[in-house]
MITORTOR-367148 format. One record per residue (C-alpha): residue in three letters; x negated, y negated, z. Coordinates in steps of 0.2 Angstrom, whole numbers, padded with zeros to 4 digits, always signed. Layout:
N
ALAXYZ/...
//
This chain:
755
UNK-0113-0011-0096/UNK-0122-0028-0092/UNK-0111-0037-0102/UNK-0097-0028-0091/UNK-0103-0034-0075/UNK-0107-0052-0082/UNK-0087-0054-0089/UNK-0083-0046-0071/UNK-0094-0061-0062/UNK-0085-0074-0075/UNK-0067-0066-0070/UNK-0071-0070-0050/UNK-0079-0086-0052/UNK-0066-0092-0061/UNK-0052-0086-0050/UNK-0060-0091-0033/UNK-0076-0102-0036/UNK-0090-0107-0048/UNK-0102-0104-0038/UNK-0099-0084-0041/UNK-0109-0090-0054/UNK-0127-0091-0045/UNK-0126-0073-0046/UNK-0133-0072-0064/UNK-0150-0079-0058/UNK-0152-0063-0047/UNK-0145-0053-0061/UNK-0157-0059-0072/UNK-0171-0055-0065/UNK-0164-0038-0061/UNK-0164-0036-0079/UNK-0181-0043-0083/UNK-0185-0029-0068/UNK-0176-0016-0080/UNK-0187-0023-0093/UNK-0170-0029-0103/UNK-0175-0039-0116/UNK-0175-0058-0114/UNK-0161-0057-0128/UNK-0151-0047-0119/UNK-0154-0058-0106/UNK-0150-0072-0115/UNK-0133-0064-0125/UNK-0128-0059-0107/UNK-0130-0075-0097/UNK-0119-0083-0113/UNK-0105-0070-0112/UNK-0104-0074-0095/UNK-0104-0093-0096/UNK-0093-0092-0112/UNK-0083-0081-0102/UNK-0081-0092-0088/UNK-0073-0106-0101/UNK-0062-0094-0109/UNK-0054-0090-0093/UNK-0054-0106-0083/UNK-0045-0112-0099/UNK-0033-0099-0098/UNK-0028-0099-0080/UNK-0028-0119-0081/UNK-0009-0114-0089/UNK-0004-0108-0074/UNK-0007-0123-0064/UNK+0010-0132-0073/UNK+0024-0125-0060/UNK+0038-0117-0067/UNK+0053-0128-0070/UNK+0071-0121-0069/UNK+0083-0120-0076/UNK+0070-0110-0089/UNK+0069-0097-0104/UNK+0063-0081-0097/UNK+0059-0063-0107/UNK+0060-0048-0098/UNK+0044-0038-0100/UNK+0045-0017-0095/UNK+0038-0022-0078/UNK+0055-0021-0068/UNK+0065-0011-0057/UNK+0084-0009-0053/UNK+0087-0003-0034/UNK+0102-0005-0024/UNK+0110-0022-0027/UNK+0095-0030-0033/UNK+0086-0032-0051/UNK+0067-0036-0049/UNK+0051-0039-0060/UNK+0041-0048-0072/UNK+0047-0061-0086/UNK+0040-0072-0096/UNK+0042-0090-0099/UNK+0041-0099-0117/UNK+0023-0101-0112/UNK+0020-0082-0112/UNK+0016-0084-0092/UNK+0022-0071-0079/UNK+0036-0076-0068/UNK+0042-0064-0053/UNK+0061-0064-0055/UNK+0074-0059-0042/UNK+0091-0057-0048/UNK+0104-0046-0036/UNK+0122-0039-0044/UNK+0138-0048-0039/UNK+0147-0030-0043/UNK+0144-0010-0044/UNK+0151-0012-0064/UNK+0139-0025-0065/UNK+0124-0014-0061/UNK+0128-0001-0070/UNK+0130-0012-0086/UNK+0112-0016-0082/UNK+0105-0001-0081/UNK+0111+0008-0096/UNK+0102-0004-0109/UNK+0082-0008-0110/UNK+0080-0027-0103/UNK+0064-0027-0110/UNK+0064-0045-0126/UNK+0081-0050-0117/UNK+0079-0070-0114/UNK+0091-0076-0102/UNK+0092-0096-0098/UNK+0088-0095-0079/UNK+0094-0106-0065/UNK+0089-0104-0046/UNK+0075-0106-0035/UNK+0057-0106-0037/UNK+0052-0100-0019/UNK+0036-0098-0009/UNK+0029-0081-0009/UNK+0034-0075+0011/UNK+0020-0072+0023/UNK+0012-0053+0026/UNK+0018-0047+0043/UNK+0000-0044+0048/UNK-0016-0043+0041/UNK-0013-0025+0034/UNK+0003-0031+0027/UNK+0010-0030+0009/UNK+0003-0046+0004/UNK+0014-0051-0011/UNK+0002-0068-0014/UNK-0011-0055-0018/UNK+0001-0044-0030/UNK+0008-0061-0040/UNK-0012-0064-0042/UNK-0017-0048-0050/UNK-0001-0049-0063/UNK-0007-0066-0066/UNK+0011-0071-0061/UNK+0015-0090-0058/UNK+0027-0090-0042/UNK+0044-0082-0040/UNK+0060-0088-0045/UNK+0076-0080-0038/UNK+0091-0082-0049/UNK+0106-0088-0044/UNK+0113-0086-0061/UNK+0109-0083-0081/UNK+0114-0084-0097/UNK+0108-0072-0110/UNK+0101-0081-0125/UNK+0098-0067-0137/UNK+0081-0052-0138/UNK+0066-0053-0146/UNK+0064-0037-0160/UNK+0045-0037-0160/UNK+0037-0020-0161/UNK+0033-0021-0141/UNK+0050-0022-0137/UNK+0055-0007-0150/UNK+0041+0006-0140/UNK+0049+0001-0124/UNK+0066+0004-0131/UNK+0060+0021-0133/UNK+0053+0022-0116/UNK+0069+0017-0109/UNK+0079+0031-0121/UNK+0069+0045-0115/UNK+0071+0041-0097/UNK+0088+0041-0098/UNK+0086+0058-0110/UNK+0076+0063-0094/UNK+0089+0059-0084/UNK+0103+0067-0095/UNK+0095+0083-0098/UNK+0084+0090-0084/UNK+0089+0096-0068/UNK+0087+0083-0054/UNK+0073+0090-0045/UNK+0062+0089-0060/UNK+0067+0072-0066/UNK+0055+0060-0056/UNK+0041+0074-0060/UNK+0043+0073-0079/UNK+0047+0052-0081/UNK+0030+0052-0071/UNK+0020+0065-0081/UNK+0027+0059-0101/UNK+0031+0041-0097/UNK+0021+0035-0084/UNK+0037+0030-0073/UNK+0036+0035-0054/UNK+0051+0022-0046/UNK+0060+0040-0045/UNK+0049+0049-0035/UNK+0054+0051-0017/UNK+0046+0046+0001/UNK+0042+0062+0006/UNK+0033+0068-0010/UNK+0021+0052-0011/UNK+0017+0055+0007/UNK+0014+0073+0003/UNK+0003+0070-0013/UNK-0007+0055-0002/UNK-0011+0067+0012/UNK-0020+0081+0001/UNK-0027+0065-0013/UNK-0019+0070-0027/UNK-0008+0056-0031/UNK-0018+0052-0046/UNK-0008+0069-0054/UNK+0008+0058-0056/UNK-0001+0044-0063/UNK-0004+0047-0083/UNK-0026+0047-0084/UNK-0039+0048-0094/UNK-0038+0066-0093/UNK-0020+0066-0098/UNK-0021+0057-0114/UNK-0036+0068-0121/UNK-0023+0082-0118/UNK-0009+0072-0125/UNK-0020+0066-0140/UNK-0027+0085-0142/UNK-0009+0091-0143/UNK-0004+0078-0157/UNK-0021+0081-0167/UNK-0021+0101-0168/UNK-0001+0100-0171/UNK-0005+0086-0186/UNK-0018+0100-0192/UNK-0005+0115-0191/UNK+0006+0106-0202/UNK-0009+0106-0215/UNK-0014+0088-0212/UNK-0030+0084-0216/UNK-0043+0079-0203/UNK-0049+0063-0208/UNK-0029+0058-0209/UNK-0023+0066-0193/UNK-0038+0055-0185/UNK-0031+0041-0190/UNK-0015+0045-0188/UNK-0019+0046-0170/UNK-0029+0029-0170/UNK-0011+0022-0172/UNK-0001+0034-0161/UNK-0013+0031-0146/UNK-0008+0012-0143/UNK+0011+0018-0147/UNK+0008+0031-0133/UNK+0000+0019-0122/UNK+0016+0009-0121/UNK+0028+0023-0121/UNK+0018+0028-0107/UNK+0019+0011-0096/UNK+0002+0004-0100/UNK-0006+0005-0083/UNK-0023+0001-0083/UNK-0027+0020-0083/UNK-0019+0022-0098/UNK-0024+0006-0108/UNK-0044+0012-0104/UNK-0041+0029-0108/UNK-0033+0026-0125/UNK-0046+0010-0127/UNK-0063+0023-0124/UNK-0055+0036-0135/UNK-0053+0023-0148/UNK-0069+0016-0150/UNK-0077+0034-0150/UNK-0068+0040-0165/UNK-0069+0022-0174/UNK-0089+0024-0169/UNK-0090+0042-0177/UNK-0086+0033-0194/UNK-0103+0023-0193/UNK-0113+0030-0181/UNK-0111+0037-0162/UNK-0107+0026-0147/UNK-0111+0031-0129/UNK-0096+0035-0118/UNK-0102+0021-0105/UNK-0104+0008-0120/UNK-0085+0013-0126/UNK-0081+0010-0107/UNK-0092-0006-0106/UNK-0080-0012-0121/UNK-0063-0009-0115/UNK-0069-0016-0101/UNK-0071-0033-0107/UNK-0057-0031-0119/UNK-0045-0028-0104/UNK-0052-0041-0094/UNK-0052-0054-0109/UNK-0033-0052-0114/UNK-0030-0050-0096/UNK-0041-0058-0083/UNK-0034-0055-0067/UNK-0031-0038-0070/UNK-0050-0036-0060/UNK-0038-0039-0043/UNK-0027-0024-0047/UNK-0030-0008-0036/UNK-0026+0002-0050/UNK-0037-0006-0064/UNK-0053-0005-0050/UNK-0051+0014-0045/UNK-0049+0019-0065/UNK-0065+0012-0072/UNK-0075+0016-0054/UNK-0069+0036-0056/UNK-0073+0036-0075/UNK-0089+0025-0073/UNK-0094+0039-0061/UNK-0091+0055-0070/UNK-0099+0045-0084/UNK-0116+0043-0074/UNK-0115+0059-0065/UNK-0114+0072-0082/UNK-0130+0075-0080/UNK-0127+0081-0063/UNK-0113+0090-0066/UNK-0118+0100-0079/UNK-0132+0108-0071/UNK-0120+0119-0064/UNK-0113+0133-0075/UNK-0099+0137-0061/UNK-0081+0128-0067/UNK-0080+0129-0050/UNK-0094+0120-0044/UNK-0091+0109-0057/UNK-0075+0106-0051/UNK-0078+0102-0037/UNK-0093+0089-0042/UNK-0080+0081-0052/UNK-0071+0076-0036/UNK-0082+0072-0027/UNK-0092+0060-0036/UNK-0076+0051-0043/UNK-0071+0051-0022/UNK-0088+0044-0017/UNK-0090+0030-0030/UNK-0072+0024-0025/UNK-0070+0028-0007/UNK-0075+0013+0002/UNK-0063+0003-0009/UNK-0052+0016-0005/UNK-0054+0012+0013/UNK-0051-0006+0012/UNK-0034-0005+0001/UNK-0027+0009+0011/UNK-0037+0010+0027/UNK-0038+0031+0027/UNK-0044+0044+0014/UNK-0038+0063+0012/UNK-0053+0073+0017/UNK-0042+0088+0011/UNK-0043+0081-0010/UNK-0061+0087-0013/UNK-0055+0106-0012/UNK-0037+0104-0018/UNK-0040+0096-0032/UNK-0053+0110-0037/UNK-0036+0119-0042/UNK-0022+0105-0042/UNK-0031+0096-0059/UNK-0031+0111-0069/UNK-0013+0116-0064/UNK-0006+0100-0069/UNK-0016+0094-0083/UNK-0016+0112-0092/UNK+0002+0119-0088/UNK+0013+0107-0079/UNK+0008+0094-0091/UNK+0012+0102-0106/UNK+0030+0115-0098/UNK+0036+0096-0097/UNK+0031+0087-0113/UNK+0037+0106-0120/UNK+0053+0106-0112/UNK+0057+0089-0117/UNK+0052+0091-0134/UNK+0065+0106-0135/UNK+0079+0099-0125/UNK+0080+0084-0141/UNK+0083+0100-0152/UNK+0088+0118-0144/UNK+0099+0112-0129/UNK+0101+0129-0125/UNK+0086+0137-0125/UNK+0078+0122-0113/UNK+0093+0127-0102/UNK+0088+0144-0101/UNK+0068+0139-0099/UNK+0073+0127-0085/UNK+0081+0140-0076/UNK+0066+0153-0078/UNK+0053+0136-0074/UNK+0063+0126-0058/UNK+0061+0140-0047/UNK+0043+0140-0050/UNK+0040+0125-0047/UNK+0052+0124-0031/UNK+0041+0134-0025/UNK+0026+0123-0030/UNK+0036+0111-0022/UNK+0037+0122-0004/UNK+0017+0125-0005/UNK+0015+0108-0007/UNK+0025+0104+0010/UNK+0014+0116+0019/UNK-0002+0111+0013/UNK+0001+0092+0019/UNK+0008+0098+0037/UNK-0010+0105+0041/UNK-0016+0092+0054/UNK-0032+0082+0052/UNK-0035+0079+0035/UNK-0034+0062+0034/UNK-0047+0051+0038/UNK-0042+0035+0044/UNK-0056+0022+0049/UNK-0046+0008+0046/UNK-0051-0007+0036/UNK-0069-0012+0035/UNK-0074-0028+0034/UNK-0085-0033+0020/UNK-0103-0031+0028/UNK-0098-0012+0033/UNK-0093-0010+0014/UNK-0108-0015+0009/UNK-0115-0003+0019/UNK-0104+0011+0013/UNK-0109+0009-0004/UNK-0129+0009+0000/UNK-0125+0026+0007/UNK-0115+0031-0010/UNK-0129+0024-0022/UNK-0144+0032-0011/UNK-0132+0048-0012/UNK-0133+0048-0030/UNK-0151+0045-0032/UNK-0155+0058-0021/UNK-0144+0071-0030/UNK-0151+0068-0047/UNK-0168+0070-0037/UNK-0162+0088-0031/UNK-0166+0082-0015/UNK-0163+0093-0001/UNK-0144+0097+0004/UNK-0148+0092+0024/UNK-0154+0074+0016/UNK-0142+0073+0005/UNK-0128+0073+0019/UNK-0137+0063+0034/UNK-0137+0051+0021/UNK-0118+0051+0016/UNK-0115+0053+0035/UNK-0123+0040+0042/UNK-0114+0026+0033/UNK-0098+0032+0035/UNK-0101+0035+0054/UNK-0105+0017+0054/UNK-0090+0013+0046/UNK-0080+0025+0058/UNK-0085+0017+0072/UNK-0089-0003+0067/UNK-0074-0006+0072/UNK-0072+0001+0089/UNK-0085-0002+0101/UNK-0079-0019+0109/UNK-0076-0020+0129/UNK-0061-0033+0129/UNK-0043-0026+0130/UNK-0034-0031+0115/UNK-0015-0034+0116/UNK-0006-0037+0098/UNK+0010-0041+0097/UNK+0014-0035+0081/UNK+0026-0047+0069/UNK+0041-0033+0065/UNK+0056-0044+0061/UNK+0068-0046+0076/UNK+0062-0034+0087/UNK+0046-0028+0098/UNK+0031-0020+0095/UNK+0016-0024+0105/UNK-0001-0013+0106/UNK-0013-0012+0120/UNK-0030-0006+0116/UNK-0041-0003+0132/UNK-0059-0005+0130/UNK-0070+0005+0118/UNK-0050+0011+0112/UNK-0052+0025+0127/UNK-0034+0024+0127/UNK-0021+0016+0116/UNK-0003+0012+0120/UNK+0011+0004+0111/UNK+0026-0003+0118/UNK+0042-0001+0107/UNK+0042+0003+0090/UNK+0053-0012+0081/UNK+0068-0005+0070/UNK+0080-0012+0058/UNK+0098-0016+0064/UNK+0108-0005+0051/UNK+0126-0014+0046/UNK+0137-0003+0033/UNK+0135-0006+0017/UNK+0141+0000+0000/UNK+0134+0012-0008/UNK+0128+0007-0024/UNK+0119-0007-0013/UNK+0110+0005-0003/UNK+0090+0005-0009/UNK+0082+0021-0015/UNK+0070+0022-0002/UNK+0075+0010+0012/UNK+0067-0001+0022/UNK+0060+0005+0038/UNK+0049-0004+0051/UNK+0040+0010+0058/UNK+0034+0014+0041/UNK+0032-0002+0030/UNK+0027-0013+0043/UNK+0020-0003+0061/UNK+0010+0011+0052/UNK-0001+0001+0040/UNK-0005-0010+0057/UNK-0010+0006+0066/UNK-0020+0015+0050/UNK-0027-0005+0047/UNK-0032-0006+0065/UNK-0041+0014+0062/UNK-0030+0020+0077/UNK-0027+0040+0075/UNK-0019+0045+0090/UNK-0007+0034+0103/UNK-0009+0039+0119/UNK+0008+0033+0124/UNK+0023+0027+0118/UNK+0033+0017+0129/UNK+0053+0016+0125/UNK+0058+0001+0135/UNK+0075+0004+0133/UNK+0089+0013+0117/UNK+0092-0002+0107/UNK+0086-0002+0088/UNK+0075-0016+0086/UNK+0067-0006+0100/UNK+0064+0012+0096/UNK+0071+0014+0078/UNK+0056+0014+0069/UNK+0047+0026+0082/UNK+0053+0041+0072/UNK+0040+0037+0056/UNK+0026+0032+0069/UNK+0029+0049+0076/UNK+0027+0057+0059/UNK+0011+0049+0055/UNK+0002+0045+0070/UNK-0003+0058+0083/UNK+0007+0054+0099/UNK-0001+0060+0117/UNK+0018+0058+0125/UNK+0033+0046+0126/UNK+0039+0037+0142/UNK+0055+0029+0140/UNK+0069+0023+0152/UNK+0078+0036+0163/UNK+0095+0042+0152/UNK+0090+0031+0137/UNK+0086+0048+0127/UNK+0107+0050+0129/UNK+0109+0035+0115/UNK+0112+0040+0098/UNK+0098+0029+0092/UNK+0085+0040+0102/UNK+0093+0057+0092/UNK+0081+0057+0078/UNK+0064+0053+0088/UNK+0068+0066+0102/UNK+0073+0078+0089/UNK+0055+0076+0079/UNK+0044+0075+0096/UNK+0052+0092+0101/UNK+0048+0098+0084/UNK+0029+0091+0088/UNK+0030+0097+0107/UNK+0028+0078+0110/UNK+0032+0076+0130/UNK+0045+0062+0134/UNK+0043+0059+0152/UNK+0059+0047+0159/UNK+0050+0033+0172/UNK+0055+0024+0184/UNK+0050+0010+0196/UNK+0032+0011+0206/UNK+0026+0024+0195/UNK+0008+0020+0190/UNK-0010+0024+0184/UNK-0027+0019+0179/UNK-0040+0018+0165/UNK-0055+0007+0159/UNK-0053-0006+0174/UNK-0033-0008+0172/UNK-0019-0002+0182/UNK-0003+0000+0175/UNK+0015+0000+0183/UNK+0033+0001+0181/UNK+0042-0011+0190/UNK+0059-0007+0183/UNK+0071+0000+0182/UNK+0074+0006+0201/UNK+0090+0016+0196/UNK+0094+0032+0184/UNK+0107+0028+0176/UNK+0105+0018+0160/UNK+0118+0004+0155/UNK+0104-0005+0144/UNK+0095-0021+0143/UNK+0091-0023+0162/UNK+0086-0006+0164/UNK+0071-0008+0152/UNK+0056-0002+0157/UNK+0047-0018+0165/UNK+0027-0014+0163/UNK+0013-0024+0173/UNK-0003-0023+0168/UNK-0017-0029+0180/UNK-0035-0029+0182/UNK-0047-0040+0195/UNK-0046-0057+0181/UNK-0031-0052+0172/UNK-0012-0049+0173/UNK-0001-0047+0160/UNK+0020-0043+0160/UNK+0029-0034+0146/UNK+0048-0038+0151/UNK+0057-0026+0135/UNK+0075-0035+0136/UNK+0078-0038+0155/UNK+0090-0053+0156/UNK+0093-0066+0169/UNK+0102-0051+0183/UNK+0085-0040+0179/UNK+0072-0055+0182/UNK+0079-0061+0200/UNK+0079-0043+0207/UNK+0060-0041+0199/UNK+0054-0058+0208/UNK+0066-0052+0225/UNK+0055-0033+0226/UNK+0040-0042+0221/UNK+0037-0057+0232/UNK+0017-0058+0227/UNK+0020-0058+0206/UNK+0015-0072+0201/UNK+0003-0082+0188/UNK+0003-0070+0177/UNK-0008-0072+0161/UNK+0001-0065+0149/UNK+0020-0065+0149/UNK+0031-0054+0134/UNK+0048-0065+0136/UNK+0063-0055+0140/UNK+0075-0052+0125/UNK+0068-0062+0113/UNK+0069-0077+0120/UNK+0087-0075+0121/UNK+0099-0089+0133/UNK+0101-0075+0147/UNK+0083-0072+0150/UNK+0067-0082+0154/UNK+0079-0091+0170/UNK+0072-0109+0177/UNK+0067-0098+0194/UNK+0061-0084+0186/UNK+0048-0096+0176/UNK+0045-0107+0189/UNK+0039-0090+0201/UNK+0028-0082+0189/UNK+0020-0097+0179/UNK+0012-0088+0163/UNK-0002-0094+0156/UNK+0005-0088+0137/UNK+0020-0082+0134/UNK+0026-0074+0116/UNK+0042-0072+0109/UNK+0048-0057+0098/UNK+0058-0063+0087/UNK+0061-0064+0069/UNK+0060-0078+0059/UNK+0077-0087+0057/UNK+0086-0071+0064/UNK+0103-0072+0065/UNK+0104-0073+0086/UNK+0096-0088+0085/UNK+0081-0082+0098/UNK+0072-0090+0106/UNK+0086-0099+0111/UNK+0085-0121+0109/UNK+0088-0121+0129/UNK+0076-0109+0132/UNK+0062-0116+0123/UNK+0063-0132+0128/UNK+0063-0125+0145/UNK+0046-0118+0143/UNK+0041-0136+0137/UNK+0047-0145+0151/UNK+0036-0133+0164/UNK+0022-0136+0154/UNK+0020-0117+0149/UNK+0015-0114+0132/UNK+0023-0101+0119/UNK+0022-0090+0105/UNK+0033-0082+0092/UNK+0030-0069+0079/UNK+0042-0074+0068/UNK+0035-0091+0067/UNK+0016-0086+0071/UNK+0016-0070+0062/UNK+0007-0055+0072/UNK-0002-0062+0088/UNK-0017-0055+0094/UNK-0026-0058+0111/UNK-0042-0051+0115/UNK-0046-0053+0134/UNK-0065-0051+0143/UNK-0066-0054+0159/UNK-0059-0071+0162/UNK-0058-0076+0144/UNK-0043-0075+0131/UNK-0044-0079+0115/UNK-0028-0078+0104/UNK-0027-0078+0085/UNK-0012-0077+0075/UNK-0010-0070+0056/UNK+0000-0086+0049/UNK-0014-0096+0055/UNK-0029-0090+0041/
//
C-alpha cells in the first residue's frame, strides 16, 4: 500500500508541481513511526522518484501541439448523438485528441452508426480549438475532463479522409462490443435495452434523464456501472459453466486469466472494471506460488493502472473504485463480526459511503442519505438476478429467438414494475443532502471525522461516540459555508439570458431572479440530441447544489420570454421552491405552461405582482416598481425589483426598454445612485437610454448576455455609452458568472473567468 501512495505522490507532482515531492520527507518518518523497515523506506522513496521520471517523461509528449491536417485513430471512447460525432482519438504518437465531427446529412449518420469506428484512421483537417470556459465555478469543466484522459486539446473537423483500420486484437474485442450492442438493440424490447448495454457492456449513453436522476437520489447509480462485484459474478458464472462441461480446474482457471482482460474490454474498461479484473488476477496468479493479500493485489493494480496511465488519478471514476474497495478491504474485520447479512449489508454501505463521501461532496456537491438502506436490498437484487435474467436472456436470444421472446414477456412486466417502485422511492422528499462544495480545509476536516470513525468502530467504541464523531465534522461542513453576514448577489453566466441569485445574510432567505432558458429553433429530427440541453438543469442547478442552497425562497419571473423562465421548470424539480412571483398575465404565455403545470403539481403558490408591493428581511427591503398595469404585452412589463438597505441599493431591470425606463425615473423622482444596476435587456439598443443612465448613475452595472450571441448585446452604442459617463460594466458572457458580495458599505466583485 506504501508503494501505492508513493506512485500516487509521483502522479501529482508530476502533473502540477515538484514540490508534491516534499511530501516523502513526512511519509518517511511516518513510516520509520510504523517501524517500516529502512528498506522499505528506501525502495519506496526510489519508486516514488523513479516514478516521478517515468511520468514527467511521458507527459513531456504532450507538450508538442497537435498539428492538422493529422492521422488520428478512433479508440471505443465515442459517442454519436444527434448531428454530432464526439470522442477520443489518437494521433501517430499514440496521444489522446478530443475530436468533434458533426454529420453534413441523416444518411450520413446512419452510415456511421451501423459500423464500430474503433482502429478507423482518418486524415483530419480542422481546427484545434481552446477548451471553452466553465460557466461557473460548479460547471462542467472540460479542461479538467481533457486532463484526466490525458488528452492533448481538441480538434473539431471540418473534414476527413479515411485512411484504412488497424486489425489488432483491441480493435477485434471492441468490434465485439459494438455487435452486441446493436444485437442489444435488435433483439430486446426498448425499455430494457439501456439496462442490459449497461449491466453486459458497460454502455450507459442510452439511459435516459429521468432514470439517472432517479438512481442518483436513492445512491445507487453504482448498479449501472459494471463493479468489482460484477465481474466476480461474471467470472464465477464462466468458471462453474467451464467445470460443468468437465473442464478441469487447473485449466478453466486459466482459461479465465485470459477471458478476464477480454471481458474488461468488452465491457468498456472503466477503471472499475480494469481494477476489478486486475485484483482478481493477481490473487489466482498468487495462488500458484503462495497467497497474496487482497489490499497488496489492490496496491498492485494500483500502480499498474497509474503507470500505463498516469492521469487516470484525476478521473472521478478511478478515485471512487479504489476508495470503496480500499475500505471494505480494511473494514472485513469489522464487518464480519456481524453474523446478520443484514447487518453486514448494511456495514458494506456504509463504510464504502463514509470513506468516499467528502470526495463525493466536492465532485457533486450532495450525497443520497436514502443509499445506506436501499442498497441493503438493491445490491443483492441486481447483482444476483437482474445481472444474470440479462446476461441469460442475451445469451439465449443468439440462439432460441423464441423462447427469449416468450421470457421477455414473462420478465418486462416485472421489472416495469421495478421500474414504477423505483419512481416512488426517489419522489420521497429529503433524501439528499446537499452541503454544497467544501473547500479543501473543510475536506480535510471531513476525513479526520471518517478515520477517527473507523478507529473508534474497530475499538467497539460506544455507538453515542461513534456518531458525535461522524456528526460533528459533517455539521462543520454543512454549515462552513454559510455563516457570512454580507448579501451576496451572483449573476449567474447561463448563456443569453438572466439568472441572478440574491443570498441575504447568514442565507435567511434566498431569491433567484429568472431562470435563464434556451431559445428553441426547429430543427430535424435526426439532429435533435438524446438528452437535450437545458439551462435550468446543466448550468442553474449545479450553481445552486455547488452554492449548498436547498430551498429558494422565491422565484421571481420578470416577465414570459425563454431566456427568462425556460429553465425554471428543472429548478422546480430539483430545488425546493417557497413560491413564484411573476408578472401579472405572464402565466397566459405558452412558455410558462410547463413550470405552472409542475408548481401546481408541488402546490408551489405563483402569486402575480405589481408595482409598490414590498417587504423586509435581514436589513433589506425589497420592492416592485413595475409593472403599474395588468395586462401583459411583454418586455416593459417586467417585473422591475429594487432592493435597498441604509448603505446599499441595487436595481434588477428584467427586459424594460427605453418606454419602461422614462416612466420608472417619472414615478420615482428620488431613484438615483444606485450601486448595483442589472442592465435592461441585455444591453440591447433600446435600453440603458442617455437619461435614464444619466439619473440613476450606477456604481456597476452587468450585462446578461451571452458570449457572441447572435443579437449582438450589449449593443456597440450602448457600451460605449456607459464609457463615455464614466460608469463601469460587466458581462457574463465575457466575465463568466459574476459575484458581488456586499457588507456594509463595501463591495467586493469577483468573476469566474477571472481565476
Amino acid at each position: 500500500m506504501f508503494y501505492a501512495l508513493s506512485v500516487l505522490v509521483a502522479s501529482i507532482a508530476a502533473h502540477e508541481s515538484v514540490r508534491f515531492l516534499f511530501l516523502l520527507a513526512p511519509f518517511s518518518l511516518f513510516l520509520r513511526f510504523k517501524k517500516i523497515s529502512m528498506l522499505h523506506v528506501a525502495g519506496i522513496t526510489i519508486t516514488a522518484l523513479s516514478s516521478y521520471i517515468y511520468f514527467t517523461y511521458l507527459l513531456q509528449q504532450f507538450e508538442d501541439p497537435l498539428q492538422v491536417p493529422a492521422s488520428l485513430t478512433w479508440t471505443d471512447e465515442y459517442k454519436i448523438n444527434g448531428d454530432t460525432l464526439r470522442g477520443f482519438m489518437k494521433d501517430d504518437r499514440g496521444r489522446n485528441v478530443y475530436a468533434v465531427y458533426r454529420f453534413k446529412s441523416e444518411q450520413e449518420k446512419l452510415d456511421y452508426q451501423k459500423q464500430s469506428l474503433v482502429g478507423n484512421r482518418y486524415l483530419v483537417t480542422g481546427e484545434v480549438v481552446e477548451p471553452y470556459q466553465p460557466n461557473h465555478d460548479y460547471a462542467f469543466n472540460m479542461s479538467n475532463y481533457l486532463k484526466s484522459k490525458g488528452s492533448l486539446g481538441i480538434v473539431e473537423v471540418t473534414n476527413w479522409n479515411f485512411e484504412g483500420k488497424s486489425q489488432s486484437l483491441y480493435q477485434k474485442i471492441a468490434k465485439q462490443r459494438f455487435n452486441v450492442k446493436r444485437h442489444i438493440e435488435e433483439s430486446f424490447p426498448p425499455s430494457l435495452v439501456a439496462e442490459a448495454q449497461a449491466l453486459i457492456i458497460g454502455l450507459q449513453e442510452n439511459v435516459d434523464e429521468h432514470t439517472t436522476r432517479a438512481y442518483q437520489k436513492l445512491g445507487i447509480t453504482h448498479l449501472f456501472a459494471i463493479s468489482g462485484l460484477h465481474i466476480a459474478i461474471v467470472a464465477f458464472i464462466f468458471f462453474q459453466g467451464l467445470l460443468r462441461l468437465g473442464v478441469r480446474r487447473e485449466l478453466a482457471s486459466g482459461v479465465l486469466l485470459v477471458v478476464l482482460p477480454i471481458y474488461a474490454v468488452l465491457a468498456g474498461g472503466a477503471p472499475s472494471v480494469w481494477r476489478a479484473v486486475m485484483v482478481v488476477e493477481l490473487i489466482m496468479i498468487s495462488r500458484l506460488r503462495g497467497k497474496l493479500a487482497a489490499d497488496d493485489a489492490l496496491s498492485i493494480s494500483f500502480i499498474l493502472f497509474v503507470l500505463l496511465q498516469p492521469w487516470s488519478v484525476y478521473q472521478i471514476g478511478f478515485q471512487l473504485s479504489y476508495l470503496a474497495t480500499a475500505s471494505l478491504i480494511f473494514s472485513s474485520r469489522l464487518i464480519n463480526r456481524h453474523p446478520s447479512w443484514i447487518i453486514q449489508s448494511f456495514l458494506i454501505t456504509f463504510v464504502s459511503q463514509l470513506l468516499v463521501y467528502p470526495l463525493l461532496l466536492f465532485q457533486f456537491y450532495e450525497l443520497s442519505l436514502s443509499s445506506l438502506i436501499v442498497n441493503i436490498f438493491f445490491v443483492p437484487l441486481f447483482s444476483f438476478i437482474i445481472l444474470p435474467i440479462n446476461l441469460i436472456l442475451l445469451a439465449i436470444s443468439y440462439i432460441a429467438e423464441p423462447l427469449t421472446n416468450l421470457l421477455f414477456q414473462l420478465y418486462e412486466p416485472s421489472r416495469a414494475a421495478l421500474t414504477a417502485f423505483i419512481d416512488i422511492l426517489q419522489g420521497i422528499p429529503y433524501q439528499m443532502w446537499t452541503p454544497g462544495k467544501p473547500p479543501l480545509t473543510l475536506i480535510a476536516i471531513a476525513y479526520i471525522g471518517v478515520f477517527a470513525t473507523f478507529y473508534l468502530l474497530d475499538r467497539r467504541s460506544k455507538l453515542l461516540k461513534v456518531i458525535s464523531v461522524l456528526l460533528l465534522p459533517a455539521l462543520i461542513v454543512h454549515y462552513g459555508g454559510k455563516l457570512t453576514n454580507d448579501l451576496i448577489i451572483t449573476f449567474i453566466n447561463v448563456g443569453q439570458g438572466d439568472c441572478i441569485l440574491v443570498e441575504l445574510p447568514l442565507k435567511s432567505e434566498v431569491y433567484l431572479i429568472d431562470s435563464g432558458g434556451v431559445l428553441r429553433f426547429n430543427e430535424e429530427g435526426w439532429k435533435n440530441s438524446r438528452n437535450p440541453y437545458e439551462v435550468g438543469r446543466d448550468i442553474v442547478v449545479p450553481f445552486l447544489k455547488g452554492k449548498g442552497i436547498q430551498k429558494i425562497d422565491k422565484l421571481i419571473l420578470t416577465h414570459a420570454d425563454s431566456d427568462h423562465v425556460e429553465g425554471a421548470e428543472e429548478i422546480v424539480q430539483e430545488i425546493q421552491i417557497g413560491e413564484i412571483h411573476i408578472s401579472p398575465g405572464s402565466y397566459k404565455k405558452d412558455v410558462m405552461n410547463d413550470l405552472v403545470i409542475e408548481s401546481e403539481r408541488r402546490n408551489i403558490p405563483i402569486i402575480e405582482q405589481i408595482a409598490n408591493v414590498s417587504w423586509n428581511k435581514a436589513g433589506f427591503t425589497f420592492t416592485y416598481l413595475w409593472p403599474n398595469e395588468t395586462t401583459y404585452e411583454g418586455n416593459n412589463d417586467s417585473l422591475v425589483l429594487y432592493v435597498t438597505s441604509d448603505r446599499f441599493e441595487g436595481l434588477f431591470m428584467g427586459d424594460v426598454e427605453e418606454e419602461g425606463e422614462e416612466s420608472i425615473i417619472r414615478q420615482y423622482p428620488s431613484l438615483a445612485h444606485i450601486d448595483v444596476l442589472k442592465a435592461g435587456h441585455h444591453g440591447s439598443k433600446t435600453s440603458s437610454s442617455e437619461v435614464f443612465l444619466e439619473r440613476i448613475k450606477p456604481a456597476i452595472t452587468i450585462f446578461s448576455a451571452g458570449e457572441g450571441n447572435r443579437y449582438g448585446h450589449p449593443h456597440k452604442e450602448v457600451v460605449e455609452r456607459f464609457q463615455e459617463l464614466g460608469l463601469p460594466t460587466f458581462t457574463t458572457g465575457e466575465d463568466g458568472t459574476i459575484e458581488l458580495r456586499i457588507s456594509g458599505e463595501t463591495m467586493k466583485l469577483r468573476t469566474s473567468n477571472s481565476k
